[in-house]
ZAMARGU-4260 file (C-alpha; in steps of 0.2 Angstrom, whole numbers, plus 5000, padded with zeros to 4 digits):
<rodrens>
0) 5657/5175/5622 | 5648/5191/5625 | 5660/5206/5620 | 5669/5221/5633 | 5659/5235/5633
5) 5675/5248/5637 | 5668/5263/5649 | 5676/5277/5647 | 5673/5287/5663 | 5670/5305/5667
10) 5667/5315/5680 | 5661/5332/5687 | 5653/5341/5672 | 5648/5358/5676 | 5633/5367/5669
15) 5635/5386/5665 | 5617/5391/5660 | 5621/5405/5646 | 5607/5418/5642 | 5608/5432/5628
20) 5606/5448/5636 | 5588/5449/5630 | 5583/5433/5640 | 5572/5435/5651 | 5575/5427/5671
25) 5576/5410/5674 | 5559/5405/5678 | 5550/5420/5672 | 5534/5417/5663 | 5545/5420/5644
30) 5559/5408/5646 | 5566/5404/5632 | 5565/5386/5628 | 5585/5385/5626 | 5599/5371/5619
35) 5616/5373/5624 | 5629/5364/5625 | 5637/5361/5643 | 5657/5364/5649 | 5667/5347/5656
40) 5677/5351/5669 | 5691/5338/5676 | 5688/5322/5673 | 5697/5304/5676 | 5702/5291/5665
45) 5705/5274/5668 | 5724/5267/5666 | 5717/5249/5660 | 5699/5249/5650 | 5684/5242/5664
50) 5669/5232/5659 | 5660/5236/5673 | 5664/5253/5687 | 5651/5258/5702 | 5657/5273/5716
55) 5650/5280/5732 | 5651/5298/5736 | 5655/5307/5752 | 5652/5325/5749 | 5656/5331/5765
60) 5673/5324/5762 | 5673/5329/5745 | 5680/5310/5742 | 5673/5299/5729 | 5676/5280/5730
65) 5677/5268/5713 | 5676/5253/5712 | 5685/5240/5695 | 5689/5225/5695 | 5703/5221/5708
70) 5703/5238/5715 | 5693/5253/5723 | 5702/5273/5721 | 5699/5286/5730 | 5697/5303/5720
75) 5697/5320/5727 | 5679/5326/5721 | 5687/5345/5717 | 5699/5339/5702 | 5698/5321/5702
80) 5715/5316/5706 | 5719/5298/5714 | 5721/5302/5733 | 5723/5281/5735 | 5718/5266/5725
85) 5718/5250/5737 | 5719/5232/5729 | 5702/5220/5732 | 5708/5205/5725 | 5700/5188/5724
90) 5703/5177/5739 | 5702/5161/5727 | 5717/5154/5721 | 5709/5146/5707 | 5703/5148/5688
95) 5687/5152/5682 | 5684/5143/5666 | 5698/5144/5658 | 5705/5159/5662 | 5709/5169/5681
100) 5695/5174/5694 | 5692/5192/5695 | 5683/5202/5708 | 5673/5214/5700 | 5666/5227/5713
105) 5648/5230/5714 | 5644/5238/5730 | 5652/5252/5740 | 5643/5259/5754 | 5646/5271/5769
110) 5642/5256/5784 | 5643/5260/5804 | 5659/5267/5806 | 5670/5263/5790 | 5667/5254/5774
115) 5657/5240/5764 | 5665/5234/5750 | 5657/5217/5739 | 5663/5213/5726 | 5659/5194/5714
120) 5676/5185/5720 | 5678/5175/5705 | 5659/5170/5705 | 5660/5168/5724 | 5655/5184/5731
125) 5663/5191/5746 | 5661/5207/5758 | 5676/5218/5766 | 5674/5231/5781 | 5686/5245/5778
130) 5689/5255/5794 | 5692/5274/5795 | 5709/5271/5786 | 5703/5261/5772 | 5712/5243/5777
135) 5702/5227/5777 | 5693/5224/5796 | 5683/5208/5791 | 5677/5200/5778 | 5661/5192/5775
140) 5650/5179/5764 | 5644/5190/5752 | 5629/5181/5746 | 5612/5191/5743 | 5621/5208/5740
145) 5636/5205/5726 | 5629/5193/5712 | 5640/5180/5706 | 5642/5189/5689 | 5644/5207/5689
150) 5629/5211/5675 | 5619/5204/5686 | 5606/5215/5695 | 5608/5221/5713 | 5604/5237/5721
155) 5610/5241/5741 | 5606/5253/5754 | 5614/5258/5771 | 5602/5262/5783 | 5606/5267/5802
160) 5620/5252/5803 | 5609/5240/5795 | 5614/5235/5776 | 5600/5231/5764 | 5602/5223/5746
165) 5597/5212/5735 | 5608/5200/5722 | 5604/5184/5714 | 5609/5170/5724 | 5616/5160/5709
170) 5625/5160/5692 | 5610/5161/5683 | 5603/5176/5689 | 5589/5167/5700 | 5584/5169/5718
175) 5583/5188/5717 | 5577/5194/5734 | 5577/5211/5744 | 5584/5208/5761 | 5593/5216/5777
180) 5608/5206/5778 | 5623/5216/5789 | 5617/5225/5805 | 5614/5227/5821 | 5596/5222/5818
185) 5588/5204/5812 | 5592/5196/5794 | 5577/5196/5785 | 5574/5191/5767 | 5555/5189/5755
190) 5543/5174/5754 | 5548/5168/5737 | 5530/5170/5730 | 5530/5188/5733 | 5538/5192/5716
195) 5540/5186/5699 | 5557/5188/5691 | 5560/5206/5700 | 5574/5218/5690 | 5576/5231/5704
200) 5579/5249/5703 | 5580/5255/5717 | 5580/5258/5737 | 5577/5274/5749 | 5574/5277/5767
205) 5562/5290/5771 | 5566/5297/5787 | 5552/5301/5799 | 5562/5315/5813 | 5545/5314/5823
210) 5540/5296/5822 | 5557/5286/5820 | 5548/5270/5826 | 5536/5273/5810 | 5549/5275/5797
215) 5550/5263/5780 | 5560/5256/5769 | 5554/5259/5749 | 5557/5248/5734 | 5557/5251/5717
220) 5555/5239/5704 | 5547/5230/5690 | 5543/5211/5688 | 5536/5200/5675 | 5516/5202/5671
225) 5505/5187/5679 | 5495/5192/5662 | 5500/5184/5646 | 5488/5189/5634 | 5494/5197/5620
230) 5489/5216/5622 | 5498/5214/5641 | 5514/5223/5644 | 5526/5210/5649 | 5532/5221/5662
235) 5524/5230/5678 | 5532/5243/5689 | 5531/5243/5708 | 5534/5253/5722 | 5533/5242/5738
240) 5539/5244/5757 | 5544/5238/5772 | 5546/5244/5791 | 5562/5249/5796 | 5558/5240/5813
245) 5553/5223/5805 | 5561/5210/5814 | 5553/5195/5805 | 5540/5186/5812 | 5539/5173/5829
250) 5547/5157/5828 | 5534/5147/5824 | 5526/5159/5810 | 5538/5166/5795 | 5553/5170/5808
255) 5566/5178/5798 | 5554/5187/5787 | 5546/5202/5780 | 5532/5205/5790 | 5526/5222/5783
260) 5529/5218/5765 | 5516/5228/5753 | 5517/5231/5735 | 5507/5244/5722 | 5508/5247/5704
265) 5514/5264/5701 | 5506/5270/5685 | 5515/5281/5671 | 5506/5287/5655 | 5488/5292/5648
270) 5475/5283/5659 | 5461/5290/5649 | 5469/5282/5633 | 5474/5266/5640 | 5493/5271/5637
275) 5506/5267/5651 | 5525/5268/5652 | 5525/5253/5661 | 5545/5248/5662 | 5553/5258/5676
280) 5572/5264/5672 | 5577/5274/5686 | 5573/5284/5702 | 5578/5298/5709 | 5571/5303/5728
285) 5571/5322/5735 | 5571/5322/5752 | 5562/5335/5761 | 5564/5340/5779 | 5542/5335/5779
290) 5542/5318/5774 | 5525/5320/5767 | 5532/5331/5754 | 5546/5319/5748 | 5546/5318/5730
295) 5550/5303/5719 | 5554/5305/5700 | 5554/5291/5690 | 5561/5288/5675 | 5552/5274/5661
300) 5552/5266/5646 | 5537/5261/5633 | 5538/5248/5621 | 5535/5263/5606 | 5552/5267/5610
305) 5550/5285/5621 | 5551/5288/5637 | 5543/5299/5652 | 5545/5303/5668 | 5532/5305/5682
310) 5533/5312/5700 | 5526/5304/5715 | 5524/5310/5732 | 5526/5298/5747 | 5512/5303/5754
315) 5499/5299/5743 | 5511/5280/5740 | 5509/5280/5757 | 5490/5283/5755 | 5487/5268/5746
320) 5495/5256/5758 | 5484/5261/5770 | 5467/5262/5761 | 5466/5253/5749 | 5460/5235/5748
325) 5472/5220/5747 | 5472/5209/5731 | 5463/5194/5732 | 5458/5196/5750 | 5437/5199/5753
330) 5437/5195/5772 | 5439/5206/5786 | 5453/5217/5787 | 5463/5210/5804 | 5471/5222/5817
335) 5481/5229/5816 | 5479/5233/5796 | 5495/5222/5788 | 5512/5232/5783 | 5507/5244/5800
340) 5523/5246/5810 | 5524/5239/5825 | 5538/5240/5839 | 5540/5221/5839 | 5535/5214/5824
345) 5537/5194/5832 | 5523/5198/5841 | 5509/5202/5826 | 5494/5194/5825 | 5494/5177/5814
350) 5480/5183/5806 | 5489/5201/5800 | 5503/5192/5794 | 5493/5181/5784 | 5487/5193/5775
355) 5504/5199/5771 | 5510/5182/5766 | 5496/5177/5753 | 5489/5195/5750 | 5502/5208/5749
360) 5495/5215/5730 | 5488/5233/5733 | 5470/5237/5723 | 5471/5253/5720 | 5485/5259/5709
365) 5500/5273/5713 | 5496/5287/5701 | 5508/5302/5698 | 5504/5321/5703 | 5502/5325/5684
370) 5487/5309/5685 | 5481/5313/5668 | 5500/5310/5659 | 5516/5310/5663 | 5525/5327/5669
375) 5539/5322/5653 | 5539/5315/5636 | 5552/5314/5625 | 5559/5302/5610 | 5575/5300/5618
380) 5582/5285/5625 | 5586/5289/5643 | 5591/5279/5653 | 5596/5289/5671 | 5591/5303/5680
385) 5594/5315/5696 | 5585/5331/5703 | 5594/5345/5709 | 5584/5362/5719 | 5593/5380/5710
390) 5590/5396/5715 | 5583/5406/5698 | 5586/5425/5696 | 5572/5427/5703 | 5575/5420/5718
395) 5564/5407/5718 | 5568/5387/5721 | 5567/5376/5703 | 5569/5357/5701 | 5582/5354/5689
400) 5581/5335/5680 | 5597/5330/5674 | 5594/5315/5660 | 5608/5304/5652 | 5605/5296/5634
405) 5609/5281/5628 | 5621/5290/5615 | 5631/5298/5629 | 5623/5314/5634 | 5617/5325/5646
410) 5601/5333/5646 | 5595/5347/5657 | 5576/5348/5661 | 5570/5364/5670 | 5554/5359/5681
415) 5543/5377/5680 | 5526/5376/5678 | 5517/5361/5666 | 5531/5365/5653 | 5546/5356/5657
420) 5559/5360/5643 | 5578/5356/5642 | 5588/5372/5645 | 5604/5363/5641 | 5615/5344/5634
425) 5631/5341/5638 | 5640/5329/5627 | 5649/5317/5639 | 5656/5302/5628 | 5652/5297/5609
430) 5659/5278/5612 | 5648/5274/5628 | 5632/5276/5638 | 5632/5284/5654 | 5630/5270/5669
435) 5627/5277/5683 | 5625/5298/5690 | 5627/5307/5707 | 5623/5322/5712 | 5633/5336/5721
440) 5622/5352/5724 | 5633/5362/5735 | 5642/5362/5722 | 5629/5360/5708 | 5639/5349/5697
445) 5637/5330/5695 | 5645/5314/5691 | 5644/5302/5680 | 5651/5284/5673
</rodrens>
């Protein structure tokens, strides 16, 4: 038996960036390159130890929701006392193995006008809709967006009423897929040949205010290597997409799945050396009000134990789905080009969709803005990250990384010029690693598990 890993949660750590009174600006071309240690704030403990915690974050309410097994509590984001904790119990009156079924929560998220909470369910995994007071609506089969067992992956993103995920449809971990599963708009799930034992990362909607019909869905992930020789990396990262308008295909041809499914390597290291960073950690996406200027920063892992960060735009991701060659695939290119968004995707060409199902491998790889290495290196182990915009002194707009180690620190990055450096590292717990972070930047503190 596998031993509890006990989490000890905190939340809300501010950072006060201290300067002598010699220090020059923040931003300024002589910024010291400066470690200090950070200042926590409130925090919340846990009454009973958890082995597993996610939360969701409503910063206009200034609510944030967490989720333990049997429960979900509702904290007040200014000083992090409970406001509510609401039971989620197992519906199963029956034992697991030899001891009682739990219902560890995995997924919280802000859907149509209340709720969506998932949870395992004592390995049967089941959904609630909350409504605006917080009582259970409905429930739900909760297949394909909680996993059975709660170290499972799974990732889930709300999007305009429609509720994507992706858990593994059995005990074992297998049948990992992303799919749209809760909506107002079709189920649709992946071809099984599409990926190879995926670990997913992450999910982000990239909203288009001009051309809604035209806006995607982006994935990030990594899956096992088709290359086995011994120099191969047994990993590769991807970025793939999907239309948000994707209804599946026609009834007689791949109903009921993605028909704009497109995947690309996204590339992390020294490409003149033949060095990648080729397991991908984390992502963190800042939106911009310009969709082309939407930034992705994406945290990896190497197998010489450091790790790097790169930055992507979705404009140039965007670039290589739409020129560059499929994978496999020497014939004509069919009309219109496949993973093109359509207004009713049932009616696409068989011959587009073809493509799609036996071809959906870009060419050309997704290389960073820094293309020649990654815009961060460093021998720590992290393993998390978010970005946060600051004002500096003088008064220009910085990009702030915020990293958590494996040891149970935070480290803070300043993005200014080719140099990033850390300005400042919080020690948040010496018995645990950090989990999971979110970020608040009105009031430029985050929080963490």
């Amino acid at each position: 038996m596998k031993p509890c890993v006990h989490i000890y949660l905190c939340f809300a750590v501010y950072f006060d960036l201290v300067f002598s009174k010699d220090a020059p600006a923040l931003g300024s071309e002589n910024s010291p390159r400066l470690l200090i240690p950070g200042i926590i704030s409130d925090q919340y403990k846990y009454e009973v130890n958890q082995t597993h915690t996610v939360f969701s974050y409503r910063e206009e309410e200034q609510e944030l929701f967490v989720g333990g097994t049997d429960f979900v509590i509702k904290l007040n984001a200014n000083n992090y006392s409970v406001i509510e904790k609401f039971p989620i119990r197992t519906t199963e009156h029956h034992k697991c193995s030899d001891r009682p079924c739990k219902n560890v929560i995995t997924v919280i998220e802000k859907f149509q006008d209340g709720m969506f909470v998932c949870g395992t369910n004592g390995h049967k995994p089941k959904c609630w809709k909350l409504n605006q007071t917080y009582k259970i609506e409905e429930s739900y089969e909760g297949a394909g967006i909680s996993p059975l067992v709660y170290t499972h992956n799974c990732l889930s993103l709300t999007v305009d009423g429609d509720l994507y995920a992706a858990a593994p449809l059995d005990i074992e971990g297998n049948s990992l897929q992303f799919r749209r599963k809760a909506g107002k708009r079709t189920n649709v799930w992946m071809y099984d040949r599409w990926l190879s034992e995926p670990t997913f990362i992450s999910a982000s909607w990239v909203k288009r205010s001009e051309d809604p019909d035209n806006e995607k869905i982006y994935i990030f992930f990594r899956e096992k290597n088709s290359d086995h020789s011994p120099d191969a990396d047994p990993w590769i990262s991807r970025v793939a997409r999907v239309c948000k308008t994707d209804e599946g295909g026609s009834k007689r041809f791949f109903q009921n799945m993605w028909t704009t499914f497109l995947k690309a390597r996204l590339v992390c290291g020294f490409p003149d050396e033949s060095l990648f960073f080729n397991r991908l950690q984390d992502i963190y996406v800042v939106h911009a009000d310009d969709w082309h200027q939407t930034r992705v920063y994406a945290l990896f892992t190497s197998s010489w134990n450091s790790t790097a960060v790169c930055i992507y735009s979705i404009e140039m991701i965007d670039k290589i789905f739409e020129n560059s060659a499929f994978k496999g695939y020497a014939n004509e290119i069919p009309t219109p080009r496949p993973g093109t968004c359509v207004p009713n995707s049932k009616s696409l060409p068989r011959a587009t969709v073809n493509v799609v199902k036996d071809h959906p491998e870009m060419v050309d790889w997704v290389h960073s803005l820094h293309s020649k290495a990654p815009f961060y290196v460093s021998n720590y182990n992290y393993t998390k990250i978010v970005v946060d915009r600051v004002q500096g002194a003088d008064q220009q707009v910085y990009n702030v990384l915020l990293l958590a180690t494996d040891t149970g620190k935070i480290h803070k990055v300043l993005e200014a010029g080719s140099e990033p450096f850390i300005i400042l590292e919080t020690q948040i717990s010496k018995i645990s690693s950090i989990q999971a972070m979110t970020l608040d930047s009105q009031k430029q503190s985050s929080s963490k598990l």
